[in-house]
C-alpha positions as CSV (number, residue, x, y, z in Angstrom):
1,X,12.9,-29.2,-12.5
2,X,11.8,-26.6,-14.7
3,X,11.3,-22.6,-13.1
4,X,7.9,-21.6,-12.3
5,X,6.1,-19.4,-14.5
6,X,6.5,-16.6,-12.5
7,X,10.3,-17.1,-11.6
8,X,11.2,-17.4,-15.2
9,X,9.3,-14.3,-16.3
10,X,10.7,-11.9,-13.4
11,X,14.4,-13.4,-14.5
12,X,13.9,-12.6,-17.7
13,X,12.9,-9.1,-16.6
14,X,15.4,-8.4,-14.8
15,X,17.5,-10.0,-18.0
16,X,16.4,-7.4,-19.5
17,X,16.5,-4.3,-17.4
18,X,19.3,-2.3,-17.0
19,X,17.6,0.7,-15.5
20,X,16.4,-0.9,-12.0
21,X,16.2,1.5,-9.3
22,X,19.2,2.3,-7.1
23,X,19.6,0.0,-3.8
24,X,21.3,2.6,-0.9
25,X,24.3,1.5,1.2
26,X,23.1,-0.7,4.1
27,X,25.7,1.6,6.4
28,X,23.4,4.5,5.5
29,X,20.7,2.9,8.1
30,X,19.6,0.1,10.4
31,X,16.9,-2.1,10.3
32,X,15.3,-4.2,13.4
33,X,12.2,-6.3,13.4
34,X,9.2,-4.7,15.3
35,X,5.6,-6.2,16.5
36,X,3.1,-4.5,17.9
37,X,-0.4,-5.1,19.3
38,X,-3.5,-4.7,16.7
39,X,-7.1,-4.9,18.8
40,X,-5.3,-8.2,20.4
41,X,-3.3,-9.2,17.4
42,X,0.2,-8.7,16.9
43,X,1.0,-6.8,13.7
44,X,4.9,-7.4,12.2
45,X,7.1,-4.4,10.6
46,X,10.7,-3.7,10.3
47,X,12.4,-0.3,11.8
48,X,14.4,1.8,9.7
49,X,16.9,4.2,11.3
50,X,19.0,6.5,9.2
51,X,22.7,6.8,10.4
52,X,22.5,10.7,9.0
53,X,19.9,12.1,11.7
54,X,18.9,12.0,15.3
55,X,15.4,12.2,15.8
56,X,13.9,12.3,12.5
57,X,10.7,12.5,11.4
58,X,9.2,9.1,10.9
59,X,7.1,7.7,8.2
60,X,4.4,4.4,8.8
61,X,3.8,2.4,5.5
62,X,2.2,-0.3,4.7
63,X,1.7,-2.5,1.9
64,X,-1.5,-2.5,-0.8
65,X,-4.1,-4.2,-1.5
66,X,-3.4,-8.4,-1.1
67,X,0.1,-7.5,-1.0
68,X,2.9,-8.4,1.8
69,X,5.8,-5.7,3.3
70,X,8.4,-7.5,1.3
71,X,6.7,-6.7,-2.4
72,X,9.1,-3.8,-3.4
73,X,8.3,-1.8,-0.4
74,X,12.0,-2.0,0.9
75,X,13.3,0.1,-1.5
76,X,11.1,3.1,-0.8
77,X,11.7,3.1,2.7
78,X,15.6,2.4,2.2
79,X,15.6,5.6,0.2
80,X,13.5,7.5,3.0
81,X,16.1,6.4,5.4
82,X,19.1,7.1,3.4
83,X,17.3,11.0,2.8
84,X,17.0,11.0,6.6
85,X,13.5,9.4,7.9
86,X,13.1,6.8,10.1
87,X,10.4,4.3,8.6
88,X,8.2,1.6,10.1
89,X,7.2,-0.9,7.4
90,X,4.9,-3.3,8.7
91,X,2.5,-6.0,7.4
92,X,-1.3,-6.1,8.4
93,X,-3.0,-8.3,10.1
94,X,-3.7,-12.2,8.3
95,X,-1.0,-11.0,6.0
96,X,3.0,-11.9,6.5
97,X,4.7,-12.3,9.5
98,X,1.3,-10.6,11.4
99,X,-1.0,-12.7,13.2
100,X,-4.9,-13.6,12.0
101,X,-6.9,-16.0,10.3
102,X,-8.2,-16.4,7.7
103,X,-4.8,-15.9,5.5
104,X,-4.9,-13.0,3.3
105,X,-8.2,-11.8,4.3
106,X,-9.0,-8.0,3.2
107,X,-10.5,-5.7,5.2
108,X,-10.6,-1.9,5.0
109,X,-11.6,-1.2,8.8
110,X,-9.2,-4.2,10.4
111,X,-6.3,-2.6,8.0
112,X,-7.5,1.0,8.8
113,X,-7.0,0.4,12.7
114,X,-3.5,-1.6,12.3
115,X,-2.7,2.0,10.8
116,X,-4.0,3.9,13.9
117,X,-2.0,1.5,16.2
118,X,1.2,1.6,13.9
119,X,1.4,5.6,14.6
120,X,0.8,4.6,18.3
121,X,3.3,2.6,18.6
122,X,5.8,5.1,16.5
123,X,4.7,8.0,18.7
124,X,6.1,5.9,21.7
125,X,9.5,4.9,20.1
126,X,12.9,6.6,21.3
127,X,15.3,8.3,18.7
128,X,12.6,9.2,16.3
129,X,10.2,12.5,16.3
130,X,6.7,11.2,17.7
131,X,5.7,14.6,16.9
132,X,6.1,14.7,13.5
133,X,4.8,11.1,11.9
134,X,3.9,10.8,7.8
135,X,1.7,8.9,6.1
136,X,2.9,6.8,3.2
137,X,0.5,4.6,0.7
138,X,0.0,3.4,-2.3
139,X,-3.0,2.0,-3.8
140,X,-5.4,0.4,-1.3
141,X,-3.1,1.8,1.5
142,X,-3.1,5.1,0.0
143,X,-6.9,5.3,0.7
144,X,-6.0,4.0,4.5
145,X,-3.7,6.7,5.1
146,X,-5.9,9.2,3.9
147,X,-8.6,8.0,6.1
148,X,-6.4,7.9,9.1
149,X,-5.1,11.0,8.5
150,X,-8.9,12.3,8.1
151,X,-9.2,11.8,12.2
152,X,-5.9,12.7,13.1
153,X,-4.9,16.5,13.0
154,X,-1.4,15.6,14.7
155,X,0.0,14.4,11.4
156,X,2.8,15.9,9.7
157,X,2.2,14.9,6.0
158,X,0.9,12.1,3.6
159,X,1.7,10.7,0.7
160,X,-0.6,9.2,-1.3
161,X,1.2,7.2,-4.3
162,X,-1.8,6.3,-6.9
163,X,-4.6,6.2,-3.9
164,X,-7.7,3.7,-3.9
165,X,-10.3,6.7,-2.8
166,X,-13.4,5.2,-3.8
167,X,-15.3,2.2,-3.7
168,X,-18.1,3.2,-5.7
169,X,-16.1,3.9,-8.5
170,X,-14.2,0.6,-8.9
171,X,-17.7,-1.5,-8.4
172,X,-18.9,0.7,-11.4
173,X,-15.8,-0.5,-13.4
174,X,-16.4,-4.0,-12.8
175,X,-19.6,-3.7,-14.8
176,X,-23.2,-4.8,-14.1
177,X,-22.4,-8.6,-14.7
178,X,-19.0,-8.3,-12.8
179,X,-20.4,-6.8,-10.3
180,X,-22.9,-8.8,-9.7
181,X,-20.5,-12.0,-9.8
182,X,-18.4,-10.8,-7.2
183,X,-21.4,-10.3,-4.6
184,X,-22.3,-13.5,-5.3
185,X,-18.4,-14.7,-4.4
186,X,-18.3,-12.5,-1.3
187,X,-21.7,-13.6,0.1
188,X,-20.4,-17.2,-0.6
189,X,-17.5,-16.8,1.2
190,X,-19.7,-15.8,4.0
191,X,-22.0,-18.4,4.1
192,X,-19.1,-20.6,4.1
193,X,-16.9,-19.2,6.6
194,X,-19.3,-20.3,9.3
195,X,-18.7,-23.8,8.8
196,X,-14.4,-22.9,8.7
197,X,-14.1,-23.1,4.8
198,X,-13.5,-19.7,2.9
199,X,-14.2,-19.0,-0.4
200,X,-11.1,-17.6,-2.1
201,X,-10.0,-15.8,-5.0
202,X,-7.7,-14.5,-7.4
203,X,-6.2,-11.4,-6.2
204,X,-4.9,-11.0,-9.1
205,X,-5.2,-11.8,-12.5
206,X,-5.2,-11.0,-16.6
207,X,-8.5,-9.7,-17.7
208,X,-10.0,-12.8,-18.7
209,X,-10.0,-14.1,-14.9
210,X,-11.7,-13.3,-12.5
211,X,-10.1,-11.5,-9.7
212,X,-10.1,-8.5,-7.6
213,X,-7.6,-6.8,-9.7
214,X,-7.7,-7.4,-13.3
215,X,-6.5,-4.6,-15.2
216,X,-4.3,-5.5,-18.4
217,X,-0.3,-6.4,-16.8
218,X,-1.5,-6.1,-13.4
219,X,-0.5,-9.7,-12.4
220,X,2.9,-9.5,-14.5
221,X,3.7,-6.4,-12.4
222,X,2.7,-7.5,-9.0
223,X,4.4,-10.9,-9.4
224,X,7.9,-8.8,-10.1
225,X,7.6,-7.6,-7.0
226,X,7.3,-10.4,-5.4
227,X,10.5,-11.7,-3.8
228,X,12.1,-15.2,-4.4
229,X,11.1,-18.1,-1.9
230,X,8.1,-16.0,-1.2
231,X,5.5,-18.6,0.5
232,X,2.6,-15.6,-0.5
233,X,-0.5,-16.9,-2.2
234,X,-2.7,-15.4,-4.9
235,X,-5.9,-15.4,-3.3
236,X,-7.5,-14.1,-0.5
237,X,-11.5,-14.3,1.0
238,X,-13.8,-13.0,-1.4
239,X,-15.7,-11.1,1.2
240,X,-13.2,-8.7,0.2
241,X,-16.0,-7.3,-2.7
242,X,-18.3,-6.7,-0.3
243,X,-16.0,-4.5,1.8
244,X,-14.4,-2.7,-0.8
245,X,-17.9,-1.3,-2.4
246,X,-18.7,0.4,0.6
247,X,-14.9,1.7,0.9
248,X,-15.0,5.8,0.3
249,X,-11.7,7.8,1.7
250,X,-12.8,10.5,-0.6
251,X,-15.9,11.2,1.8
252,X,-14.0,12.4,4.4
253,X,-11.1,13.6,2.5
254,X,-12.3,17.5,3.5
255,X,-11.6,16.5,6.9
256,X,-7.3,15.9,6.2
257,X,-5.7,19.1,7.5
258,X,-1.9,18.5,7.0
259,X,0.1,18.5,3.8
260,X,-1.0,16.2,1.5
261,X,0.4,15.1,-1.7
262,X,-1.1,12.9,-4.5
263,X,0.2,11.1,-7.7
264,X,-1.4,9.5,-10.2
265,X,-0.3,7.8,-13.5
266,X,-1.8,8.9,-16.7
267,X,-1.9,5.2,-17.8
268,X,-3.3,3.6,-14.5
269,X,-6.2,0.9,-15.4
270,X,-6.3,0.3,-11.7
271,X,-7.1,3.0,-9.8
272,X,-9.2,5.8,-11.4
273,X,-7.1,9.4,-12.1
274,X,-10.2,11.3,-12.1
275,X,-11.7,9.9,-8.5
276,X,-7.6,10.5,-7.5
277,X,-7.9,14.0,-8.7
278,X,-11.3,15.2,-7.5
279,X,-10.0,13.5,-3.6
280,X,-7.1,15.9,-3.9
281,X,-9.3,18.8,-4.5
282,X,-11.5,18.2,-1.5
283,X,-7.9,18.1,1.0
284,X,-7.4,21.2,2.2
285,X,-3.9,21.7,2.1
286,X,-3.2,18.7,-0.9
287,X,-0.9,19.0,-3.8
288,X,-1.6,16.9,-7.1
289,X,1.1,15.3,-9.5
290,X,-0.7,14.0,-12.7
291,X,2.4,11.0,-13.9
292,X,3.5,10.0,-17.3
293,X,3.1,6.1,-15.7
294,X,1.2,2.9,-14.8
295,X,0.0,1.6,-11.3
296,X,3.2,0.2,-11.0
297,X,5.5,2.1,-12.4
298,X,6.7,3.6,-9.2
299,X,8.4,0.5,-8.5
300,X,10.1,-0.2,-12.0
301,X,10.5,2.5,-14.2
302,X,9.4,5.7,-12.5
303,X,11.0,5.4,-9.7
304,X,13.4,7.7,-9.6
305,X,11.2,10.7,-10.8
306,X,8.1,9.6,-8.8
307,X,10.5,9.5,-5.5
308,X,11.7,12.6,-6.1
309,X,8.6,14.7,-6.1
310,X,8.1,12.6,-3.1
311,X,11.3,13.3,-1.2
312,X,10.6,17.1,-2.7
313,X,7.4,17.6,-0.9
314,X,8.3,15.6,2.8
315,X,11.2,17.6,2.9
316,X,9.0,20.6,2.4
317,X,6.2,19.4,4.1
318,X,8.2,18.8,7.2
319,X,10.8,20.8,7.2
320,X,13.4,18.7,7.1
């Protein structure tokens, strides 16, 4: 049997590469399997201890938009374990190893409260500092910790890798024809989700499909990331357009009182740099890096100098 299309192009990427990110030593941490309860679903992460520290700070992260806990995720919280923070990774609800139907479904205020109880349930864990939690997210989760952190002034810090902040923008993107295609989808799915049959799409794809994300390389970048014998699907409830118009974490960005620290790529066709930039200047207390890089180039690439202003400013931020 031949390889899938997307097996042979991420072997031939990694064929090719000679620069991938460093792995740490598994002795420089632990890992455990967590669950915790979500509005009556549970929600699955994993637990990383660092062997270095007692009682260290600990950072909540979750995956972006469509995406599972498994999709190069590991690797940033390995190296925040290895630097001394404990980190609970976890996947969202109808996504993963977390409970909820329909599969894959997207949905800023569900995924905004399994943030809310993934800091409850880190605040109540022994051998980590409750007291001082981070935020960590990138893309569509970069705009849920921001608006977690916008309600919360017992936060430590957040990190907001190439942040989603607005809605508005993104719909005005997608073009008057676009945009009016996707309503269409997501009132479909609607209609048929009463009967038990949801309307999916893409969540992914090149720009001549039709999907949620459909910048130029977005689907070749995602699907490296994706880990072999993954049983993940590329398509999720198209309701997810209606949601997402409506989605603004710049409008209460003003109200996010602790350290904050932005990055965006110079060369990102999937989140806008400008609406990135203008959210940073309504934070308080924020901090903007402007990135020679993609949307996904903090997982290939720029890794190493994207993690290090990151690992600069917690270590700041928190005093660690």
């Amino acid at each position: 049997m031949s390889p899938s299309p997307q097996s042979a192009w991420r072997s031939r990427r990694e064929s090719e590469r000679d620069d991938s990110p460093r792995r740490p030593s598994r002795e420089a941490f632990s890992k455990v399997s967590v669950r915790f309860d979500s509005d009556g679903d549970d929600c699955a992460g994993w637990l990383y201890r660092p062997d270095s520290a007692e009682n260290p700070p600990v950072v909540v992260m979750a995956p972006g938009l469509g995406a599972e806990r498994t999709f190069g995720y590991p690797l940033v919280a390995e190296r925040l374990a290895e630097a001394g923070y404990a980190v609970l990774l976890f996947d969202y609800r109808h996504f993963g190893d977390s409970e909820g139907e329909p599969r894959n479904l997207v949905d800023p205020a569900k995924q905004v409260a399994d943030w809310r109880a993934a800091v409850s349930k880190v605040r109540d864990l022994d051998r980590v500092d409750g007291s001082r939690v981070i935020l960590w997210g990138y893309s569509f989760a970069g705009g849920h910790a921001l608006s977690v952190a916008a309600e919360d002034p017992r936060l430590a810090a957040v990190v907001a890798v190439a942040p989603f902040v607005d809605g508005k923008v993104a719909a005005k993107a997608r073009g008057l024809k676009g945009g009016a295609k996707a309503v269409a989808a997501g009132f479909r799915d609607k209609l048929q989700s009463l009967v038990g049959r949801p309307y999916t799409v893409p969540i992914v794809g090149d720009p001549e499909e039709f999907a949620v994300v459909d910048a130029p390389g977005a689907k070749a970048s995602l699907f490296r990331l994706i880990p072999k014998g993954s049983d993940w699907e590329n398509a999720c409830p198209a309701r997810v357009f209606l949601s997402i118009r409506g989605y603004r974490p710049v409008e209460s960005a003003e109200d996010v009182r602790c350290p904050t620290l932005f990055l965006g790529g110079a060369d990102d066709d999937v989140v806008s740099l400008d609406a990135i930039e203008s959210a940073s200047e309504a934070v308080p207390n924020a901090t903007f890096v402007r990135l020679p890089t993609d949307h996904f180039g903090y997982f290939d690439d720029a890794f190493e100098s994207t993690f290090g202003h990151q690992l600069a400013f917690l270590d700041e931020a928190v005093g660690w």
